[in-house]
C-alpha positions as CSV (number, residue, x, y, z in Angstrom):
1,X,-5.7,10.4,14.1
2,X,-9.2,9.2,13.0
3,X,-8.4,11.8,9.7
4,X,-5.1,9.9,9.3
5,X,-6.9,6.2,9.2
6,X,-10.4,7.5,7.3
7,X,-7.6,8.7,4.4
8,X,-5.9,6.0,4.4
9,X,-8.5,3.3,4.6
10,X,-10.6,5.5,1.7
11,X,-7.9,7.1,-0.2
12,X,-5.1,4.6,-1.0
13,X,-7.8,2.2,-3.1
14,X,-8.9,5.6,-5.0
15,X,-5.4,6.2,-6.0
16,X,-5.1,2.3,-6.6
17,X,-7.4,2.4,-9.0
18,X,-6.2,6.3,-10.8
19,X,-2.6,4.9,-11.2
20,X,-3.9,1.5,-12.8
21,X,-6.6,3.4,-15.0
22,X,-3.3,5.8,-16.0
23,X,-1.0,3.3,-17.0
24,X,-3.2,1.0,-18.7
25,X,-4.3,4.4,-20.9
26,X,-1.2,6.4,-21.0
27,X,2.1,4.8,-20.1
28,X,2.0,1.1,-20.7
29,X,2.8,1.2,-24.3
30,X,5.5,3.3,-23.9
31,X,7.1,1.3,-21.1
32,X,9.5,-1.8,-21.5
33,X,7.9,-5.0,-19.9
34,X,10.2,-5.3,-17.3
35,X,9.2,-1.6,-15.9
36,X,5.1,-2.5,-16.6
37,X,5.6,-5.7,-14.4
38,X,7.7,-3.8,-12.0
39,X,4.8,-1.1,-11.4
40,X,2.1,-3.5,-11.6
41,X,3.5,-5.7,-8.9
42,X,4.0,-2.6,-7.0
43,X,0.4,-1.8,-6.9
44,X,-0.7,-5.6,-6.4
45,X,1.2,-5.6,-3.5
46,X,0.0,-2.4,-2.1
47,X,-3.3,-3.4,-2.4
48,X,-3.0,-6.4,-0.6
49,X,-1.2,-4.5,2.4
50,X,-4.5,-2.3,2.3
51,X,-6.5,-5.2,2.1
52,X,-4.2,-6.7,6.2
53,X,-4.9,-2.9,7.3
54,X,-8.3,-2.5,7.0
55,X,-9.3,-5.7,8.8
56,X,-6.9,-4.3,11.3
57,X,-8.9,-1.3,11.4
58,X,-12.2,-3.5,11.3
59,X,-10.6,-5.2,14.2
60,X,-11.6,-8.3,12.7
61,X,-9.0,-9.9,14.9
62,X,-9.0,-13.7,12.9
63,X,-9.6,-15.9,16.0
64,X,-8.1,-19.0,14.2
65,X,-4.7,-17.3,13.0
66,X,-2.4,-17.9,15.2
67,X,-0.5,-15.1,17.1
68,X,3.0,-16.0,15.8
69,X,1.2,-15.3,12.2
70,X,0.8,-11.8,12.7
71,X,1.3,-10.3,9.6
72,X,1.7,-6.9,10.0
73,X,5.2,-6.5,9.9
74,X,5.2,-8.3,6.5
75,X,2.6,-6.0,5.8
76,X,4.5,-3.0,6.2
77,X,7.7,-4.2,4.8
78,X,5.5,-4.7,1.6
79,X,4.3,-1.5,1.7
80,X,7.5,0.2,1.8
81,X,8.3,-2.6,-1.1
82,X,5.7,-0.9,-3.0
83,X,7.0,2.2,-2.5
84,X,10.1,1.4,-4.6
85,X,8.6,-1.1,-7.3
86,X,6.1,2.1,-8.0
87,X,9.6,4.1,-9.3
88,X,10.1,2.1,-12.4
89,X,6.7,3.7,-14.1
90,X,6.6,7.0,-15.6
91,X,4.4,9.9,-14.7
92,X,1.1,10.9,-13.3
93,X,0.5,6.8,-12.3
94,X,3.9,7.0,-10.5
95,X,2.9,9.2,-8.2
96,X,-0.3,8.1,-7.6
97,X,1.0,5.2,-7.0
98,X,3.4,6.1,-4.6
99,X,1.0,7.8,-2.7
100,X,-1.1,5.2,-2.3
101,X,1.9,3.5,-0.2
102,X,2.7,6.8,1.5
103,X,-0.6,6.9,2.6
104,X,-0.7,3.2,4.0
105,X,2.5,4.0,5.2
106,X,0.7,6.9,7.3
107,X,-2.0,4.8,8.1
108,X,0.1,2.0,9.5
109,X,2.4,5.0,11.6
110,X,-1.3,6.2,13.6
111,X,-3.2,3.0,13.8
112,X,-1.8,-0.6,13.4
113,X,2.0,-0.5,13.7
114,X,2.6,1.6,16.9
115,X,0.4,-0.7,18.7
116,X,3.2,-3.1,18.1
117,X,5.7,-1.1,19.6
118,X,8.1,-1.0,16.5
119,X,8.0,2.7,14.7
120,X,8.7,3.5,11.2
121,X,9.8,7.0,12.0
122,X,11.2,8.1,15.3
């Protein structure tokens, strides 16, 4: 378990950062600009759902949000919405993209979402 959260806490920015680095270099000119928004969006959002999972992980808890503002479930919806905007780019930055939201995914499976009782995988 703590191998599955330090990877996902450490890894999914690294990736973040390798599929943005790609695409700028590599496939952006190549790509329509429906496809580069598409992909970029994909990793914006992923990086925000990083951003709700590691102050879960912090366990810096927000004492002023209020509890029917628990974003989690948003936060994992976006992450599997990541998942499929990262399929309209084109190679290497495709899959390090979508393994950056696998591995938030996996995060989210060992650490933050089954403490909520709702399971991504039975």
């Amino acid at each position: 378990m703590l191998i599955a959260i330090s990877t996902a806490t450490f890894g999914v920015p690294v990736l973040l950062v390798l599929a943005y680095r790609g695409w700028v270099l590599r496939t952006r000119p190549n790509l329509p600009q429906w496809r580069n928004g598409l992909g970029l969006t994909a990793l914006v959002l992923a990086a925000l759902c990083w951003t709700w999972y590691v102050l879960g992980v912090c366990d810096l808890g927000l004492p002023s949000l209020p509890l029917f503002l628990d974003l989690t479930a948003f936060a994992v919806l976006g992450t599997v919405v990541s998942v499929l905007l990262a399929l309209a780019w084109r190679g290497i930055p495709r899959l390090q993209a979508i393994g950056a939201s696998l591995l938030l995914i996996v995060g989210y499976q060992f650490f933050g979402y089954t403490r909520f009782g709702i399971r991504l995988v039975k």
